[in-house]
DRENVOFI-22690 format. One line per field, with one value per residue (C-alpha): x, y, z; residue in three letters; residue number from 1. Coordinates in steps of 0.05 Angstrom, whole numbers. Layout:
REM DRENVOFI-22690
x <- c(X:...)
y <- c(Y:...)
z <- c(Z:...)
residuo <- c(ALA:...)
num <- c(NUM:...)
This chain:
REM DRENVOFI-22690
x <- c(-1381:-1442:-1386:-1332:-1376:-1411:-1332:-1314:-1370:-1353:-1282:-1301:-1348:-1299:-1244:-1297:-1308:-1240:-1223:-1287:-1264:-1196:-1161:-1099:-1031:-1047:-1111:-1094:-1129:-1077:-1083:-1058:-993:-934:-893:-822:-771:-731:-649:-630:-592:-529:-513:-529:-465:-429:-436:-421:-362:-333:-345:-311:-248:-243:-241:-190:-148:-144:-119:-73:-43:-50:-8:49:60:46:71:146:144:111:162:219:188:174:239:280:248:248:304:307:249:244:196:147:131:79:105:179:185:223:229:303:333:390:400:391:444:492:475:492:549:581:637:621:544:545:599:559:498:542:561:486:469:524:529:451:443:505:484:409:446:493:432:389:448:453:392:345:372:368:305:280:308:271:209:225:258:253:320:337:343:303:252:314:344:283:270:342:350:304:362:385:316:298:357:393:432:495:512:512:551:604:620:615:676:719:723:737:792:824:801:824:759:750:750:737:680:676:667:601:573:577:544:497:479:454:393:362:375:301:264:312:297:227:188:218:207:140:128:158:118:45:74:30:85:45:63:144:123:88:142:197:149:157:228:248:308:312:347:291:226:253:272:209:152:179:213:158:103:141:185:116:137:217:202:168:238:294:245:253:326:351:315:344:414:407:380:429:473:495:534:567:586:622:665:661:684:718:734:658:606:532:469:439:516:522:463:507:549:489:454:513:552:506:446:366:350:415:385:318:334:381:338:282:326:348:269:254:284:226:181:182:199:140:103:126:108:43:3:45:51:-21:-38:-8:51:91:47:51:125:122:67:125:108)
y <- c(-416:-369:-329:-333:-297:-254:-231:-217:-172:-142:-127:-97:-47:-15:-8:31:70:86:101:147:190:200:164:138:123:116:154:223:254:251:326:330:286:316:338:316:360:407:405:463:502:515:432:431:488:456:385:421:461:394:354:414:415:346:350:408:364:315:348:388:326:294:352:359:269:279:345:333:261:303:361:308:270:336:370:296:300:380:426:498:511:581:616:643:591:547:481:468:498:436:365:325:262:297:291:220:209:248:205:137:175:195:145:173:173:99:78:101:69:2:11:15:-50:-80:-54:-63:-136:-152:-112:-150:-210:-200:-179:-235:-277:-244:-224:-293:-324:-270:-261:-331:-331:-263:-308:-368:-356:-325:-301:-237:-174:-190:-138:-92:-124:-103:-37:-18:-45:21:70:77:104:144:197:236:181:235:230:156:169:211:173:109:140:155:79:66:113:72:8:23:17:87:90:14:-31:-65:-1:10:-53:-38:29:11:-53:-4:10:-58:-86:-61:-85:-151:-177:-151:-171:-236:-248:-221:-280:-326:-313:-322:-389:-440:-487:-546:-550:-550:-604:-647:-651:-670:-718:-747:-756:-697:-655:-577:-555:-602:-565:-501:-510:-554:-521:-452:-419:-429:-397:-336:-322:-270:-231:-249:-226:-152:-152:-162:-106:-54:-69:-69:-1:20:-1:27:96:108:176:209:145:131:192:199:122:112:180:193:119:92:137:113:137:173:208:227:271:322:333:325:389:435:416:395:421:407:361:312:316:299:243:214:231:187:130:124:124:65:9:34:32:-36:-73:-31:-48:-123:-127:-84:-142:-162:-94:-69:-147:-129:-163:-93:-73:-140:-134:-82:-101:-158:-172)
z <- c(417:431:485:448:394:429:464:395:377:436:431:358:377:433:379:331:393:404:332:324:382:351:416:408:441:517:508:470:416:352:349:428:410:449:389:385:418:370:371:405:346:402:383:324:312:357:316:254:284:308:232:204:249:245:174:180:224:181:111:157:181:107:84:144:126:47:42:47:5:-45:-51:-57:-113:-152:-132:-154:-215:-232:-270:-245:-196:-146:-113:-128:-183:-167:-203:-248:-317:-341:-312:-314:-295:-291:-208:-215:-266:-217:-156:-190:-218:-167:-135:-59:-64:-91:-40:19:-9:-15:57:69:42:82:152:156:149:181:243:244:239:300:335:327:347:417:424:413:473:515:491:500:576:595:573:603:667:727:761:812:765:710:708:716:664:621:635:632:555:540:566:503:479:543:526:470:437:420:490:492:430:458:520:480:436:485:499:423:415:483:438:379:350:319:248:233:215:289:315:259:271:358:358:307:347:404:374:357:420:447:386:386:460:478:420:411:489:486:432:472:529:488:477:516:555:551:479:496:556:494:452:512:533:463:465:440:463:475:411:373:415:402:326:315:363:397:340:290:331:349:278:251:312:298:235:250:302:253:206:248:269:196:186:253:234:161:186:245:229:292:322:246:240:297:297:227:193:154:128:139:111:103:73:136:153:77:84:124:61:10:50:42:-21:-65:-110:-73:-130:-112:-43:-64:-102:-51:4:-37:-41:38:48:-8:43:98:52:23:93:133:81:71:156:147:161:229:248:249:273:343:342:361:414:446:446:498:539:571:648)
residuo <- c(UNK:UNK:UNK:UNK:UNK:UNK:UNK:UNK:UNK:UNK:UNK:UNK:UNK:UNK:UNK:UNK:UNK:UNK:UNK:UNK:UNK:UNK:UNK:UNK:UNK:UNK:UNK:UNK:UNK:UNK:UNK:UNK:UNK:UNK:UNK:UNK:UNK:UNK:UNK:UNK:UNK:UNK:UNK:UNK:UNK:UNK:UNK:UNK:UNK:UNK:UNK:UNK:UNK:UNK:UNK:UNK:UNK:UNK:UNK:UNK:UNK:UNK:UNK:UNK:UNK:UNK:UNK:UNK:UNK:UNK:UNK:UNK:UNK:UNK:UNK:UNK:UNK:UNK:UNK:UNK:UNK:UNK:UNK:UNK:UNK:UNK:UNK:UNK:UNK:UNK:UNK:UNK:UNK:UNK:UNK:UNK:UNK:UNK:UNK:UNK:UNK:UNK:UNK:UNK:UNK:UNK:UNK:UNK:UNK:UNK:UNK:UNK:UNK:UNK:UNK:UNK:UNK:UNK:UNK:UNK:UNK:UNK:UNK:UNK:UNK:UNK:UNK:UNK:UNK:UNK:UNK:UNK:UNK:UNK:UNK:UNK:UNK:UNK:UNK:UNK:UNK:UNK:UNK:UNK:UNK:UNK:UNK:UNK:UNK:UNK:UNK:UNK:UNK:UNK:UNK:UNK:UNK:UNK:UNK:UNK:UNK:UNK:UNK:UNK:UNK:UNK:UNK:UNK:UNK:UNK:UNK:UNK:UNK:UNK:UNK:UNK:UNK:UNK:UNK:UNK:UNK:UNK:UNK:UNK:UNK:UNK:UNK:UNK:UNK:UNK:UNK:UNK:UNK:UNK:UNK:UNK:UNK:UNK:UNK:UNK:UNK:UNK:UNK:UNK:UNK:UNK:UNK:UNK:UNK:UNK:UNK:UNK:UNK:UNK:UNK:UNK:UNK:UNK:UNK:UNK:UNK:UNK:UNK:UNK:UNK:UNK:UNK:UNK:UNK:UNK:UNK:UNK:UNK:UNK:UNK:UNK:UNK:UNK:UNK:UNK:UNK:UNK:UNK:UNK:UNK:UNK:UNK:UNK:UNK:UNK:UNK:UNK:UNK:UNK:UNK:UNK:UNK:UNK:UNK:UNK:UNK:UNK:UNK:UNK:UNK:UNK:UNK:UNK:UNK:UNK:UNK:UNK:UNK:UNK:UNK:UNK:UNK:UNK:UNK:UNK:UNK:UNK:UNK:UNK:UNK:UNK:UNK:UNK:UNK:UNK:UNK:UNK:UNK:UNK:UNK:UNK:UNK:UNK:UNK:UNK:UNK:UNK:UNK:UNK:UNK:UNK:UNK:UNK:UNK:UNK:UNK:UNK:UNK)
num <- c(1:2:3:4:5:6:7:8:9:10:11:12:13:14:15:16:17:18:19:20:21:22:23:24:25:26:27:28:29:30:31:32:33:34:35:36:37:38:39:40:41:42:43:44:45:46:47:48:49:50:51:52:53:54:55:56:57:58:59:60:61:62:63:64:65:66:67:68:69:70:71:72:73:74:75:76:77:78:79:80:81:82:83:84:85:86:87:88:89:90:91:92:93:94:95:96:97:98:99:100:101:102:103:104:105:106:107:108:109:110:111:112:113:114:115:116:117:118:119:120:121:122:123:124:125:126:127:128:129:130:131:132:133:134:135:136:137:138:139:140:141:142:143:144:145:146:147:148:149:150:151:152:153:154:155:156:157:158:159:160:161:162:163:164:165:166:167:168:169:170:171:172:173:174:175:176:177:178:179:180:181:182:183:184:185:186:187:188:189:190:191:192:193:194:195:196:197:198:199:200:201:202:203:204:205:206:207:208:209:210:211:212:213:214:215:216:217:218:219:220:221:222:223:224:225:226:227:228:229:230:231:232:233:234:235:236:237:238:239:240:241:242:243:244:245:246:247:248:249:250:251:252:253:254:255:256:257:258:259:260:261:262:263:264:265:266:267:268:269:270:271:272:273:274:275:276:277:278:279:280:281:282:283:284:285:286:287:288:289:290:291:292:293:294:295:296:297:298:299:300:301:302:303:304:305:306:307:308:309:310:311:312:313)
């Protein structure tokens, strides 16, 4: 006890020697303290030169994707309206009332309605299976197979177009609804077989294996286990295939005029014969379908499920 005392006396008096020399930190007077090193003012210009084109950057490309949405919904909604005025003098609905009015404008946007689901439809019919094989399978040609689906992405589709309508006219396919529903079916056939197969794939087997083991038969596992796992990604597939079929132009216009004449193909006429505020208001409601089905698959979307759907081995 005495030691143990006599160590803490000790140990006491050193620290009031320290502290009445002024030593501290390793030894240095406080008034020797390295002070701490200034930001060179070359970055702090530099940080404030990249904050303020980043912020530049960012209302520039705020007003190149808001700009045009908001001209349209002013100019749909606005009577007479020319430069150099700044905003309309009068607002009317009278654009809308001619669009719903008029026989042609309402028949393409019928045609719209019907080519669309009746082209996602035929897609998912062909394409599910070969979908599910790509996943399941391995057979001489299948990577190929996979890499050639994107062809009709990797170039201009007019040319596809044009060589594909040379075969229609020997077909008898030019001018009719057959014809429509084909060269429309071109462009889901990439969201249609690698996102779906991509699903597939993520699938664990074991769980297929499980259910056969059970008794169950290969129609059962795949209505039962396999489909229900993959149909978010399904789903996000026959999305973008609709809005593919519903805004194709340059394939329509070329089988299906003049007897089949959609929203995206009536543009052509809307630009030259009619008033901007028609336009506007048409051109508003050809974007309303994207709209409402992006944002009905937001969630599947920005969840991966497209990404994965080209990341396929």
């Amino acid at each position: 006890m005495g030691k143990r005392a006599h160590g803490q006396t000790l140990g006491v008096a050193v620290m009031s020697a320290i502290e009445s020399e002024g030593v501290v930190l390793g030894g240095l007077p406080e008034a020797q303290l390295p002070a701490a090193p200034l930001r060179p003012r070359r970055a702090v210009v530099r940080g404030a030169a990249h904050r303020i084109a980043g912020v530049v950057f960012i209302v520039c490309l705020l007003v190149f994707m808001i700009g045009p949405i908001a001209w349209l919904a002013l100019r749909a909604f606005s009577g007479l309206w020319q430069y150099p005025q700044l905003y309309p003098k009068d607002w009317t609905l009278s654009g809308w009332r001619q669009v719903f009015n008029d026989p042609n404008l309402r028949h393409s946007m019928r045609l719209s309605f019907e080519f669309a689901p009746i082209v996602t439809a035929a897609s998912t019919v062909i394409c599910l299976p070969a979908a599910y094989a790509f996943s399941r399978y391995r057979f001489p040609g299948r990577r190929f197979l996979l890499i050639s689906l994107f062809a009709t992405n990797a170039f201009p589709k007019i040319g596809l177009y044009i060589s594909m309508a040379g075969v229609f006219y020997s077909l008898n396919l030019m001018g009719t609804f057959l014809g429509v529903v084909i060269v429309q079916l071109i462009g889901t056939v990439v969201f249609m077989t690698w996102i779906p197969a991509a699903a597939f794939s993520a699938i664990p087997r074991s769980l297929e294996e499980a259910a056969r083991d059970v008794g169950a038969g290969p129609l059962r596992v795949f209505f039962r286990v396999t489909f229900p796992l993959a149909a978010p990604a399904i789903l996000v597939a026959m999305i973008l295939s609709f809005l593919a079929s519903f805004d194709e132009a340059q394939g329509t216009f070329l089988v299906g005029v003049p007897n089949y004449i959609t929203m995206p193909t009536e543009m052509y006429t809307l630009v030259l014969n009619y008033p901007e505020q028609v336009a506007a208001v048409f051109s508003i409601l050809l974007a309303i379908p994207s709209v409402v089905l992006m944002a009905f698959a937001r969630k599947h979307v920005m969840g991966g499920r497209l990404a994965e759907g080209f990341q396929l081995r």
